[in-house]
C-alpha positions as CSV (number, residue, x, y, z in Angstrom):
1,X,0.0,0.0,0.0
2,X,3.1,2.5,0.4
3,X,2.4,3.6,-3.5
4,X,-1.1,3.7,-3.9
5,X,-3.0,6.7,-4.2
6,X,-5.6,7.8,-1.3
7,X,-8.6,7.0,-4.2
8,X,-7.0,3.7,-4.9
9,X,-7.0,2.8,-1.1
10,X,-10.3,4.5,-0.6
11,X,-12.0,2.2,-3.5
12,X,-10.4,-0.9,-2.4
13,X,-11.4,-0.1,1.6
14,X,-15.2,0.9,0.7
15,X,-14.8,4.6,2.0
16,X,-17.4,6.1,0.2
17,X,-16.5,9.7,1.7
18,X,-13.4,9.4,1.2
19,X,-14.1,8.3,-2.5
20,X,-16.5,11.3,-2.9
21,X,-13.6,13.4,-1.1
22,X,-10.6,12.4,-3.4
23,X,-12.2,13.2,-6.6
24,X,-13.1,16.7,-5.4
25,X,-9.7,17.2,-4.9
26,X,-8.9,15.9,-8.3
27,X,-11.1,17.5,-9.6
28,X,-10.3,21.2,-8.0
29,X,-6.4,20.7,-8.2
30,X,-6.2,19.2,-11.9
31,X,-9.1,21.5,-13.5
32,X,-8.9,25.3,-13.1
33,X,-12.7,25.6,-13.6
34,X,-14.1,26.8,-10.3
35,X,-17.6,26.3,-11.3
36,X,-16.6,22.4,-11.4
37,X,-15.6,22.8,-8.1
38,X,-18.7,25.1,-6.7
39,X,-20.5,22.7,-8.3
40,X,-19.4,19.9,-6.3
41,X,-19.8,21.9,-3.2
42,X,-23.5,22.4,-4.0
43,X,-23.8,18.7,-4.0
44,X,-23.1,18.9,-0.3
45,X,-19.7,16.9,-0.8
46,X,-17.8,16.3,2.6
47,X,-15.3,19.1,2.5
48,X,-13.9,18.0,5.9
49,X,-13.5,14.1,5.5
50,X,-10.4,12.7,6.2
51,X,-8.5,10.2,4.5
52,X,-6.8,7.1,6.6
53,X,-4.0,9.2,7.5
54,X,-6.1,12.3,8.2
55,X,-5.4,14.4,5.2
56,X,-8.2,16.5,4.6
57,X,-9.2,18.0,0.7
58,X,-7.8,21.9,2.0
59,X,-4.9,19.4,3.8
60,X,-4.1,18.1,0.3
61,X,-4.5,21.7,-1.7
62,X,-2.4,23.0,0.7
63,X,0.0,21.4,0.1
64,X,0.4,21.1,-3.3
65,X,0.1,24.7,-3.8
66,X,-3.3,25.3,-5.1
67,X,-4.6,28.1,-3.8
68,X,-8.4,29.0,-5.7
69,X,-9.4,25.4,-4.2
70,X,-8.3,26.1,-0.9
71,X,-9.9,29.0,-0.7
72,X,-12.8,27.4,-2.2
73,X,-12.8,25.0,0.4
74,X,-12.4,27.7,3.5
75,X,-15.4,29.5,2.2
76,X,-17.3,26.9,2.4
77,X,-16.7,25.9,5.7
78,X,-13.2,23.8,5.2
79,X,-11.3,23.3,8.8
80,X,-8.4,24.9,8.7
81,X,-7.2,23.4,12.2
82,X,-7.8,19.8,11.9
83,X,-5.2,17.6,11.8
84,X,-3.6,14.8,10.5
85,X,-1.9,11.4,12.1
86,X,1.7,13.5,11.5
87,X,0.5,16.4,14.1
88,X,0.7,18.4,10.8
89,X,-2.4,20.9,9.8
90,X,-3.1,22.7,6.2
91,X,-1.0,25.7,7.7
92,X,2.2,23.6,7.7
């Protein structure tokens, strides 16, 4: 499991949040459309699911350094302070 991907994982485990989670962040950091990614939010999609290791979707746009999504995901109600299995938050 050390190289496959948290939607791999997810789909093999049966996490349907964190299924529905993954793609959204797919989708907002690989398409620069944010009306794909309001449009997910409207469908109520978990914005603050956590994935087995407790990386969250603003945890994961964080970090790779796309900003519209994570302010996407603060405005609509993204934790900024929740934390992962590392100690480590989006702010790190």
């Amino acid at each position: 499991y050390n190289h496959a991907t948290p939607l791999a994982l997810a789909c093999g485990r049966g996490h349907i949040a964190v299924v529905k989670v993954c793609v959204f962040v797919l989708f907002c950091c690989h398409l620069t459309f944010c009306h794909v990614s309001k449009a997910l939010l409207d469908k109520k999609v978990p914005v603050n699911s956590q994935d087995d290791v407790g990386s969250s979707p603003l945890c994961w746009a964080a970090s790779h350094g796309h900003i519209e999504p994570a302010l996407l995901l603060l405005q609509n109600g993204a934790f900024v302070n929740c934390v992962d299995v590392e100690g480590m938050t989006p702010l790190h």
